[in-house]
N, C-alpha and C positions, 0 to 999 in steps of 0.2 A: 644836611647841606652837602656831605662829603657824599653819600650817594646819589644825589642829583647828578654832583658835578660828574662823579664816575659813568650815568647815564650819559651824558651830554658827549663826553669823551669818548664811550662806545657808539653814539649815535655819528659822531663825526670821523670815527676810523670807518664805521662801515660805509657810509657815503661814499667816500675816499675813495674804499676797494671796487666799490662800483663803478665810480665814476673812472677807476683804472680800468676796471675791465669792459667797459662801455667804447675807452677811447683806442684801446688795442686789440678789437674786436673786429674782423673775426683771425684768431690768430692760429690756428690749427685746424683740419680737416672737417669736415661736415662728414655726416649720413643720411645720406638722402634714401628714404625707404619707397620702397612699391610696394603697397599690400594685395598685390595679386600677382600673379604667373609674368614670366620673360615674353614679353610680345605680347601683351594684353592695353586695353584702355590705361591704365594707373600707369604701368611699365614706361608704356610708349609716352606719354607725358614727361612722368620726370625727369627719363632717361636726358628726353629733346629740350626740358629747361634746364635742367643740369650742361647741357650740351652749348646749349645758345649762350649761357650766364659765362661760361668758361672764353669761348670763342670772339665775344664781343668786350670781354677784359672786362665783365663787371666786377665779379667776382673771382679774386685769384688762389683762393686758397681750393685743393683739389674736393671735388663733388661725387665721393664712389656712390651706388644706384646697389642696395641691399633688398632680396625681394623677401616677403615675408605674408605667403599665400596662404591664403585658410580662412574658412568661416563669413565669406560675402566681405571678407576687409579687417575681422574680429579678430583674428591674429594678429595683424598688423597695431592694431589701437590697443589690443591688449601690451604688445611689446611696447609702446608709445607709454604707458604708464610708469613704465619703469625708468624710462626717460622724464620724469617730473622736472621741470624747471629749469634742463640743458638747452643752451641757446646753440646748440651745433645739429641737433636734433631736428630733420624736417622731413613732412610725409605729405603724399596725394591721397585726395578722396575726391566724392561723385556723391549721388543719392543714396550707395547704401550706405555711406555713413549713419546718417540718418535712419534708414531702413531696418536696420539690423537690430536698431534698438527698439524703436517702435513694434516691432512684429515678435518681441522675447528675444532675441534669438543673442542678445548681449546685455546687461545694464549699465554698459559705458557707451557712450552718445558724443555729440560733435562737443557738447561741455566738457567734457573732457580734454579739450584739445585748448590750441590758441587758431582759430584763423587768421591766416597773413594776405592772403589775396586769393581773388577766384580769377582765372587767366583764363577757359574757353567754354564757350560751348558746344554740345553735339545734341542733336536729336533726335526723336525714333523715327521707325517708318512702319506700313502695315502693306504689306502683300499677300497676294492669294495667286495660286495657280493658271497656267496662263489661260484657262480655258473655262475658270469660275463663272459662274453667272453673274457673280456680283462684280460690276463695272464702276462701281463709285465707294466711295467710303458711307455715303448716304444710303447704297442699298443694303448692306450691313447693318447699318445701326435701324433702317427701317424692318429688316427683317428682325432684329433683336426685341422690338418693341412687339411686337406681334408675338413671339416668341421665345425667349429670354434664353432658351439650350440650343437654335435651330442653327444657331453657329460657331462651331469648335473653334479655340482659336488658341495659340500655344505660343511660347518663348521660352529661350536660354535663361530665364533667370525663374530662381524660387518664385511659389505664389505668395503675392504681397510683398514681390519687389520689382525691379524695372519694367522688365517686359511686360510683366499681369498690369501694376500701377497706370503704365502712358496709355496704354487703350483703357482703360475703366476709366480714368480720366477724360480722355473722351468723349465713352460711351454715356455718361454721365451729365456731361456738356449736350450732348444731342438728345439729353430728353427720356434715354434707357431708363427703365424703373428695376428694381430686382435687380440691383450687380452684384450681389451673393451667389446667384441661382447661373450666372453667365459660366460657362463651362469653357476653364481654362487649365492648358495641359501644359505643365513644366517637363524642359528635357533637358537632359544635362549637357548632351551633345547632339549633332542630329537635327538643328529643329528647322533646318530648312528641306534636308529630305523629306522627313513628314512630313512637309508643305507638299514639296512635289510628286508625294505618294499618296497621296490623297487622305492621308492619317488623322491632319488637322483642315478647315477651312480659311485659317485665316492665322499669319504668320504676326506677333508682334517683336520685333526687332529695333537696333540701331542703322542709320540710314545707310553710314557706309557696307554692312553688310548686304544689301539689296543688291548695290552698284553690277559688280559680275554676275551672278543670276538674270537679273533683270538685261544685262546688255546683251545677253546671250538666248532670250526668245523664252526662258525657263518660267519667269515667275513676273506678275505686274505689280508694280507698284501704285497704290490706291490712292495716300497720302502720305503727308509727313508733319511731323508736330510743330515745326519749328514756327515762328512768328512771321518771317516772309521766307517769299522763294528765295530756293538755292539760286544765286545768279548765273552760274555756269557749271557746265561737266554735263553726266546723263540725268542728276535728279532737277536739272533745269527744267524739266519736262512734267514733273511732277508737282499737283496742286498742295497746298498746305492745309490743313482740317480748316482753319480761319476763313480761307476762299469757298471751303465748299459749304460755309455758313454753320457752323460748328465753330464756337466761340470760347477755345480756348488754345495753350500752347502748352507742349512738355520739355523741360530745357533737362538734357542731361548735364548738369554743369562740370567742372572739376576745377580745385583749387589747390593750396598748397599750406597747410597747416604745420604749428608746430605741436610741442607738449604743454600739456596746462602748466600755468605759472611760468612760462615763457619770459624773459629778463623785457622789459619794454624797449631797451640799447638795441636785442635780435630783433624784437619784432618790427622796427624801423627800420633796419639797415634790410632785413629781408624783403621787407615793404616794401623800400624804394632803390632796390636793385630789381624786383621784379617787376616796377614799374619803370625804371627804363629800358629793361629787356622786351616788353612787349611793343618801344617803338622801333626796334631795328630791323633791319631788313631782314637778318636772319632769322627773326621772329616770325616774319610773315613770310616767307619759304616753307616756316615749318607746317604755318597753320595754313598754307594754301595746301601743300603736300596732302596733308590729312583732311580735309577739308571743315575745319574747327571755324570757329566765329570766334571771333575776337570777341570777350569780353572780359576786360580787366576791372577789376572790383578791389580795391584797396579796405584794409582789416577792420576797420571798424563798420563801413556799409555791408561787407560781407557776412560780418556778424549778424546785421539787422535781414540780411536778406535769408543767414538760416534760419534764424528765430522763425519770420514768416512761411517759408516752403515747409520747417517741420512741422506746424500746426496744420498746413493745408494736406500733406500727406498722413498725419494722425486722423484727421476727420472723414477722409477718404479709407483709409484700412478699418476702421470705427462700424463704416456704415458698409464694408461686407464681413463683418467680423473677425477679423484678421487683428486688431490694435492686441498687445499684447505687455503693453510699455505699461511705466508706473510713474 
């Protein structure tokens, strides 16, 4: 009886302390990480909700922006570990979250993490040389069918991650058979000159790096993955893979994660300060700036939504032999 009671008594102090620390939360500095380079996707995200969350008085206590580059984001998650179940602790990701694990290249994955919300998304795009033959994204993918090597085609990211992923994707979608055999050329910097040197035939990128090339006569742009047209600016002009009857879409999303075992007190109050930062005007300055889509996904949908994209990008690395995960 007298250690029951003693449970009971440890069970109601520690409540207590939670429910203390719940209700004077958040009462010291946060860490807001980028796990890639100053002026990158990750960067320019957190920096700008870090930035909105400040300037719109959600959030008062200060937001410093720590980068922690290396390894498609692996640095970063790995540092995140050590952060185990700090509610001050918070970081951006995109698909290589997911990626890096899937393909070897880490065996810590977005389970490792707490998702809080997914705030935008961006898209890819696929351009070719202004003076290609191929004039549609269909005469690509009809040339690949006929041929599965007869068109080089290259990006900024490792093979069996973004840039290889949104066109196999695709390619795959229009019917391509053999997307093992499709010959794609990773560059670590570079990979729009090879485009315009004739190195690769077909460029797979993100949409805003087309914009300059493309306005400037250099490079056309084919398609773009996203689900409808851009409504305005130069890729207003550009069809989406969906219109040109190719039935599918590639969403680069990014959202904003904590450390696994996350206090439920942070993952609510993170929750829904980043849900009301995505209705203020400052919000949509930033995301019109950049040209992001609004998509705010709150943690528990967000959850359901990676569960699903990681199986669809396992089955996809699977079937050119790339899966490398356990």
């Amino acid at each position: 009886m007298k250690k029951l009671l003693t449970l009971v008594i440890f069970a109601m102090v520690l409540s207590f302390g939670v429910a203390a620390f719940a209700a004077d939360y958040p009462s010291r500095p946060f860490e807001f990480i980028s796990p890639g380079g100053a002026g990158g996707g990750w960067d320019t995200t957190i920096r700008l909700t870090a930035k909105v969350l400040a300037e719109e008085g959600i959030v008062t206590q200060p937001m410093p922006v720590i980068n922690k580059p290396g390894g498609g984001g692996g640095v970063g998650l790995a540092y995140l570990q050590k952060k185990k179940a700090d509610p001050y602790t918070v970081i951006v990701y995109s698909p290589p979250l997911l990626l890096i694990n899937l393909s070897g290249q880490t065996k810590l994955s977005y389970k490792d993490t707490t998702p809080i919300a997914m705030l935008i998304n961006d898209y890819g795009a696929f351009a070719v040389p202004k003076d290609s033959p191929y004039k549609t994204i269909n005469d690509v993918m009809e040339a690949m069918k006929k041929d599965p090597k007869s068109v080089k085609f290259g990006g900024a990211s490792s093979p069996g991650s973004m840039d290889h992923l949104q066109f196999l994707q695709v390619a795959k979608a229009a019917g391509v058979k053999n997307l093992k055999e499709l010959p794609y050329i990773a560059f670590q910097e570079g990979s729009l000159a090879a485009l315009m040197g004739g190195h690769i035939d077909l460029l797979s990128t993100g949409m805003a790096e087309t914009v300059g090339p493309m306005e400037a006569g250099d490079i056309r742009v084919l398609a773009i993955t996203a689900p409808q047209r851009v409504e305005e600016g130069p890729l207003a002009q550009i069809p989406t893979v969906m219109e040109e009857g190719i039935d599918t879409a590639f969403i680069n999303w990014r959202g904003i994660f904590g450390p696994a075992e996350m206090p439920d007190y942070a993952v609510k109050y993170l929750e829904d300060s980043l849900a009301q930062m995505v209705k203020t005007d400052g919000w949509d300055e930033v995301c019109t700036k950049n040209g992001w889509t609004r998509a705010f996904m709150g943690s528990a949908d967000f959850k359901a939504f990676l569960d699903k994209t990681n199986t669809e990008y396992k089955d996809l690395l699977t079937e050119i032999g790339l899966y490398k995960g356990e």
